[in-house]
KOLZAGU-662793 format. One line per field, with one value per residue (C-alpha): residue in one letter; x, y, z. Coordinates in steps of 0.02 Angstrom, whole numbers, plus 50000, padded with zeros to 5 digits. Layout:
residues N
residuo: [A ...]
X: [X ...]
Y: [Y ...]
Z: [Z ...]
END
This chain:
residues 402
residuo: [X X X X X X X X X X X X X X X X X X X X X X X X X X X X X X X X X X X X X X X X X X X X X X X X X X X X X X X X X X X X X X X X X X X X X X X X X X X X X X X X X X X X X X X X X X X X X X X X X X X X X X X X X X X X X X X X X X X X X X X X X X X X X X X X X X X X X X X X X X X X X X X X X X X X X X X X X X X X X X X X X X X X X X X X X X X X X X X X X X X X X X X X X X X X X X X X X X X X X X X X X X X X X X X X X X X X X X X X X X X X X X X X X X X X X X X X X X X X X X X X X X X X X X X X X X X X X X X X X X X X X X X X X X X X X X X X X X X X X X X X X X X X X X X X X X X X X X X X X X X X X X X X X X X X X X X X X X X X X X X X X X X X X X X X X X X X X X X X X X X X X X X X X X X X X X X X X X X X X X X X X X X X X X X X X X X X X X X X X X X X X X X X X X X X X X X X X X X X X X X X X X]
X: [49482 49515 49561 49431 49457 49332 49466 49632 49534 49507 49699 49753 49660 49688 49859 49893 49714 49742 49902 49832 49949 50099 50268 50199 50116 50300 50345 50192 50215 50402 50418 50255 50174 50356 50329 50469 50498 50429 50257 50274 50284 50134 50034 50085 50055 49875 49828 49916 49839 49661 49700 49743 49590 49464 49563 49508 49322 49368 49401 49267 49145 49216 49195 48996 48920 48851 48865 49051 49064 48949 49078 49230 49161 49119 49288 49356 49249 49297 49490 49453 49351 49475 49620 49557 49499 49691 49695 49528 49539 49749 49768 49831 49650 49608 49778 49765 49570 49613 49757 49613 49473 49604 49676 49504 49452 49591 49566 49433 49498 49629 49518 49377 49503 49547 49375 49299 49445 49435 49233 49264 49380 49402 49578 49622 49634 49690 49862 49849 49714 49817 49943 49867 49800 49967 50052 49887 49902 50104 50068 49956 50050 50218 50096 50015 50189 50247 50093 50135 50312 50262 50094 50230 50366 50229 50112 50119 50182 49988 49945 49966 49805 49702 49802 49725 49549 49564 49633 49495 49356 49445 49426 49248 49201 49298 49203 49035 49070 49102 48942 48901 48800 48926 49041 49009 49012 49023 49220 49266 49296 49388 49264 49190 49269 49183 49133 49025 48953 48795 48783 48894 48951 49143 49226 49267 49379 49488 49548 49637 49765 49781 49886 50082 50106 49982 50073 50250 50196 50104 50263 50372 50262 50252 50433 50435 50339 50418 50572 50501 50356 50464 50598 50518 50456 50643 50707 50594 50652 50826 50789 50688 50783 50899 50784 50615 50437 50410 50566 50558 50391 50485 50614 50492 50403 50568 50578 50416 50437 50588 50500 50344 50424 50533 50356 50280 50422 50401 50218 50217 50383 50293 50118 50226 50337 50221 50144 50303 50414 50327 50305 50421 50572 50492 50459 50642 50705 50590 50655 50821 50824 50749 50908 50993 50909 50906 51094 51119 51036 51120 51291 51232 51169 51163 50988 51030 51075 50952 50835 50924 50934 50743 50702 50759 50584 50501 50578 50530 50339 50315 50341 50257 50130 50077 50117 50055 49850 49921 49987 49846 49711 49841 49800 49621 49553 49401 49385 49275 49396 49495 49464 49467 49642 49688 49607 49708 49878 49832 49830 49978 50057 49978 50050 50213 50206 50148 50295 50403 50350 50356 50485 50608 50549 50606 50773 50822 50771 50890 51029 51034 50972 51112 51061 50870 50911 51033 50917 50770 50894 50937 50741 50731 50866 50778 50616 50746 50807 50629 50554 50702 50692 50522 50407 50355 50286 50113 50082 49948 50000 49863 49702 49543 49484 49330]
Y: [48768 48883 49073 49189 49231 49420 49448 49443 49551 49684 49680 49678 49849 49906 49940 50130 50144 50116 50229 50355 50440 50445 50486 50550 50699 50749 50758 50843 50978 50982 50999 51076 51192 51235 51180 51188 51030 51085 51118 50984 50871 50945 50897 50715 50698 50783 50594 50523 50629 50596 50416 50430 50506 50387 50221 50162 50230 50138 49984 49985 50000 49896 49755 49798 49835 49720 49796 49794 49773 49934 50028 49956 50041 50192 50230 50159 50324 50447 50410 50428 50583 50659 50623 50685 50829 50896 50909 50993 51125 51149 51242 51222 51177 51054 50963 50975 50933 50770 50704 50707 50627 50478 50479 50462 50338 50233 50205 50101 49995 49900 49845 49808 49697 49599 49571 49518 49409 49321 49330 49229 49096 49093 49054 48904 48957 49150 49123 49060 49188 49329 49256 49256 49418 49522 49445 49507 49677 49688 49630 49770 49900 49853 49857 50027 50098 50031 50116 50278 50279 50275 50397 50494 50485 50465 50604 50710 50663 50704 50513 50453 50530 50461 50296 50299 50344 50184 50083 50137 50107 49910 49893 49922 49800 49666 49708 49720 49511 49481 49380 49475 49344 49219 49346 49296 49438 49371 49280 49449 49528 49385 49257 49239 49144 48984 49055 49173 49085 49097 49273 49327 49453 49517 49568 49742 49841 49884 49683 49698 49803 49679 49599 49622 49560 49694 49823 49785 49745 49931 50007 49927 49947 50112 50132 50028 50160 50327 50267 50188 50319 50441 50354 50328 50505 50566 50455 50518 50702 50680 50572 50727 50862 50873 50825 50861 50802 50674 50579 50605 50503 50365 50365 50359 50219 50108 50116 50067 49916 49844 49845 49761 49644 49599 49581 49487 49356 49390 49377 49203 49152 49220 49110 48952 48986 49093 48938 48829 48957 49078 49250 49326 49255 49340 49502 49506 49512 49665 49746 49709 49779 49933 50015 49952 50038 50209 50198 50138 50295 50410 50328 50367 50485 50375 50351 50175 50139 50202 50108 49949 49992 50019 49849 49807 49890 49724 49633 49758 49793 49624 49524 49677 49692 49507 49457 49609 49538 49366 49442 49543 49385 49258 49408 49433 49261 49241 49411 49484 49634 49595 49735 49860 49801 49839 50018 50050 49983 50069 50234 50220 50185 50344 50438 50374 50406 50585 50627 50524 50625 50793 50789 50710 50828 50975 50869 50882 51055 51118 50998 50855 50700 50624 50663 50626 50449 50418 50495 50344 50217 50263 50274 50092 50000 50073 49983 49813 49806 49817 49692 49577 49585 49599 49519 49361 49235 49223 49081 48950 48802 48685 48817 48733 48794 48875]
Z: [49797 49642 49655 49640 49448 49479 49641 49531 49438 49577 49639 49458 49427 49596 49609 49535 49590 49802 49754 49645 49570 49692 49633 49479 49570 49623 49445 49394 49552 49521 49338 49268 49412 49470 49661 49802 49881 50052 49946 49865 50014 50078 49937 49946 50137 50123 50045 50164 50316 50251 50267 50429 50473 50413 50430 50579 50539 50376 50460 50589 50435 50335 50482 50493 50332 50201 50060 50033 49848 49821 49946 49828 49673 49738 49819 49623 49569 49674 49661 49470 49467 49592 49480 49320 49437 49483 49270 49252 49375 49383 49547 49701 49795 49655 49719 49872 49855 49746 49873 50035 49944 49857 50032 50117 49966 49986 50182 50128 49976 50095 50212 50075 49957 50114 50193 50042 50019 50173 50170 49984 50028 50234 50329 50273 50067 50133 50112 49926 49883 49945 49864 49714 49743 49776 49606 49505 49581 49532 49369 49349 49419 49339 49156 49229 49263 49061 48977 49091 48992 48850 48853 48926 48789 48636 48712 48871 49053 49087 49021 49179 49252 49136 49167 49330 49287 49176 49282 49388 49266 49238 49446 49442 49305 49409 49562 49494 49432 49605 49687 49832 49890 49921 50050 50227 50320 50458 50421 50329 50484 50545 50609 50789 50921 50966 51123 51060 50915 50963 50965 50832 50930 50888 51033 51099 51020 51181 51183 51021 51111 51230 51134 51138 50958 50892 50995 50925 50753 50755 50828 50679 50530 50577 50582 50435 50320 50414 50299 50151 50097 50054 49957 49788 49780 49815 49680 49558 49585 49595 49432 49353 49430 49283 49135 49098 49138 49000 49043 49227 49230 49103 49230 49375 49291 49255 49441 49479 49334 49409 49607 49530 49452 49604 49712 49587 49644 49804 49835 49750 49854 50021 49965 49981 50133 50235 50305 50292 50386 50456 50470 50552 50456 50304 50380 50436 50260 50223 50374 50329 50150 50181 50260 50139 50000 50085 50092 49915 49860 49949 49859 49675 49550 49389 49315 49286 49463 49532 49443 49488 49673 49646 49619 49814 49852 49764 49892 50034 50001 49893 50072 50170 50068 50090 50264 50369 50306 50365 50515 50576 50506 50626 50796 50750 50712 50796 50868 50738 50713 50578 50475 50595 50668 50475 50487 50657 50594 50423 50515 50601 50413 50361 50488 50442 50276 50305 50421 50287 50173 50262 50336 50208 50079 50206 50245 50047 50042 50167 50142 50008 49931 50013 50202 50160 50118 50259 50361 50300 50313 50488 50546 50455 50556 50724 50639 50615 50775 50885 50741 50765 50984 51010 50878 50920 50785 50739 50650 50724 50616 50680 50647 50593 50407 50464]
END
């Protein structure tokens, strides 16, 4: 089967556009509107508390409606409108604003991407599509993250907004070449078990947590993103702290280059092995690096090493990024809930990422970058060690194609 050419195009564009504008918001915040860090890590867990709020609705919705590819452009508009809208209006409730409707927007573009994935191709060409999919959307976010160095060295560190809105605009075209016709809705959400095949009927919601695995994979990918949410942000201050905007989003963007480039790697190397290995042996280097990183940064203050110890996130998020949908799509085959497993175990990563971000910020500001990084290191090996005890393998290496 080939991949689903309008797909790479959706994951391509999607990248800054799921994120919005992230890191760069710090900058922005930090460098231009003169925030504290406590403020500022406010701001960037308002997204990330919005998403936690409508994930689960997200994914529940997500699992019944049949108009997905309307729902993926209109979430595409509203994370575009709502970032040219922090520009526009330059306060603090435009920010604030912006960051819940991209966070509320963004609850839904996960779950989307995947279903319609799954609804295109089915589980037996998931892993290759996904794949596929990942290394499209790092290509287009280590590009994104070029262009956004050099608006920001040629013109203003403001660029990147637009950037965003275009990326946006590029998402939408992709989607709207996507036959909507051809998406069974009924295998986006993760099929139905044989059992009840006659009455496509997806089973309750309470038996998903049930399961063990689902219960320890929620407790570590929370963990997981408690430590990693906050890390790039950091960097990108203590990168910016002693220069100004222009070069503290080139510097931001070199970061976000080198990751990209590293999970562009790593999704393709996950798309062979996932079903050769299995997925907990990739998960385990993920889990593994993370600490690693944390304590790397809290060793150095050169620009250049930073960037370099930057690039360990491509190996982090690249496999993350591409096993958790095979995870989750191994639990919930034939259940029906696929997506809204991903809306429950996406809210849990909000969560994380809002406390991440909170409280880190907060650490920083009353001590150091030094003891906010050791302090995400040390909530990442707690993460390692209950992934490495507890998780059990899901892989079903003899599952019929469906």
């Amino acid at each position: 089967m080939q991949l689903n050419r309008s797909l790479l195009g959706v994951n391509f564009f999607a990248g800054d556009v799921v994120g919005g504008i992230g890191p760069y918001l710090a900058i922005y915040l930090l460098t231009l509107q003169h925030w504290s860090p406590g403020s500022i890590g406010i701001a960037l867990a308002a997204g990330s508390i919005a998403t936690v709020v409508m994930q689960s609705p997200a994914g529940a919705i997500v699992d019944t409606v049949k108009w997905k590819r309307t729902l993926l452009i209109g979430c595409a508009i509203a994370i575009a409108c709502s970032t040219i809208g922090i520009l526009v209006f330059n306060d603090a409730f435009a920010v604030y604003t912006a960051q819940i409707l991209i966070g509320s927007a963004s609850a839904f573009l996960g779950p989307l991407i995947a279903a319609v994935t799954l609804g295109l191709v089915g589980h037996a060409y998931f892993t290759r599509q996904t794949s596929a999919n990942q290394a499209w959307n790092h290509a287009g976010n280590m590009i994104a993250a070029m262009l956004a160095a050099i608006l920001a060295l040629t013109w203003s560190a403001l660029g990147v907004f637009w950037l965003v809105a275009a990326m946006a605009c590029g998402m939408i075209i992709c989607a709207l070449l996507i036959n909507k016709d051809e998406i069974d809705h009924d295998l986006a959400r993760g099929g139905v078990a044989e059992e009840n095949a006659g009455e496509k009927a997806p089973e309750g919601i309470l038996s998903l947590f049930e399961d063990r695995r689902l219960f320890v994979f929620a407790i570590c990918i929370f963990l997981f993103h408690s430590a990693n949410a906050s890390m790039l942000p950091l960097v990108s201050q203590k990168l910016s702290s002693n220069s100004d905007a222009e070069h503290g989003v080139a510097f931001t963007a070199a970061c976000v280059i080198a990751a990209q480039l590293v999970m562009i790697v790593m999704a393709i190397f996950c798309g062979k092995k996932a079903d050769v290995w299995g997925r907990k042996p990739l998960l385990l280097i993920a889990f593994l690096v993370l600490p690693i990183r944390g304590i790397l940064f809290s060793q150095f203050d050169n620009t250049y090493a930073l960037v370099a110890i930057q690039a360990l996130d491509g190996v982090a998020n690249g496999i993350f990024a591409m096993v958790f949908l095979l995870v989750l799509a191994d639990i919930t085959a034939g259940t029906g809930r696929f997506n809204f497993a991903q809306g429950v175990l996406a809210m849990l990563i909000g969560i994380g990422a809002s406390l991440s971000n909170i409280v880190a910020e907060y650490i920083v500001q009353y001590t150091s970058y030094t003891v906010g990084f050791l302090s995400l290191a040390a909530t990442a090996a707690v993460g390692l060690v209950i992934y490495v005890v507890f998780m059990e393998e899901t892989l079903v290496r003899d599952r019929p194609s469906g």
